[in-house]
C-alpha positions, 0 to 999 in steps of 0.5 A: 581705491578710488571711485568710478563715474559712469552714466547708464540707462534706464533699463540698467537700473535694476541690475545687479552689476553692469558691464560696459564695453570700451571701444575706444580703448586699445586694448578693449577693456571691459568695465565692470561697476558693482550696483549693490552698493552705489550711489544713483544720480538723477542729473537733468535726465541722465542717471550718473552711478557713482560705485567704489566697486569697480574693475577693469577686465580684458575677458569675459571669464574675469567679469564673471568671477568679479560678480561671483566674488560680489555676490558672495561678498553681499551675502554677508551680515556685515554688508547687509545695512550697505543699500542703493542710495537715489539722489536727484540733483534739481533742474536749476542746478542741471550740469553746470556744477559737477558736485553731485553729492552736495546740490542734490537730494536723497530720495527713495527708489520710486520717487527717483524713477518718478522724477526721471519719467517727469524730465524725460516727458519735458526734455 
């Protein structure tokens, strides 16, 4: 399975799972992302999570058993060294060049949380 890229919000951060709703779809899909094992990108001041943990999903009923299925899976022994890694991509760089993983940085929880409050005061 592939990888799925989405930008989210600050206050969606310190969840879990995220649901979001495309509106733009004809059929009206829901896109669920699994946090628990993704990558966070701080990108100019626009955080970009990367997860292989990902479903598409017509009705609420099926989000809910996805995060119930997560959750269970997470629990595990074997999932346990599997964490949230933060990376920032520097200003300089910004959106011009798409590889995230390549021009940017590892970095802990608060040090990415403290970058994303310095950008957003300056943007």
């Amino acid at each position: 399975m592939g990888m799925i890229e989405t930008q989210i919000e600050f206050k969606d951060l310190h969840r879990r799972n995220i649901v979001q709703f495309d509106r733009n779809a004809e059929w009206k899909p829901y896109l669920v992302v699994n946090m628990d094992r993704a990558y966070f990108y701080l990108n100019g001041n626009k955080i970009i999570v990367v997860s292989r943990d990902f479903r598409m999903c017509r009705d609420m009923a099926q989000v809910s058993r996805e995060r119930n299925c997560w959750s269970r899976e997470h629990r595990k022994k074997e999932y346990a060294d599997q964490r949230k890694i933060y990376r920032v991509v520097p200003e300089r760089i910004g959106e011009i060049d798409r590889d995230l993983y390549l021009n940017s940085t590892e970095v802990t929880e608060t040090e990415f949380i403290k970058e994303y409050k310095k950008r957003r005061i300056w943007s």
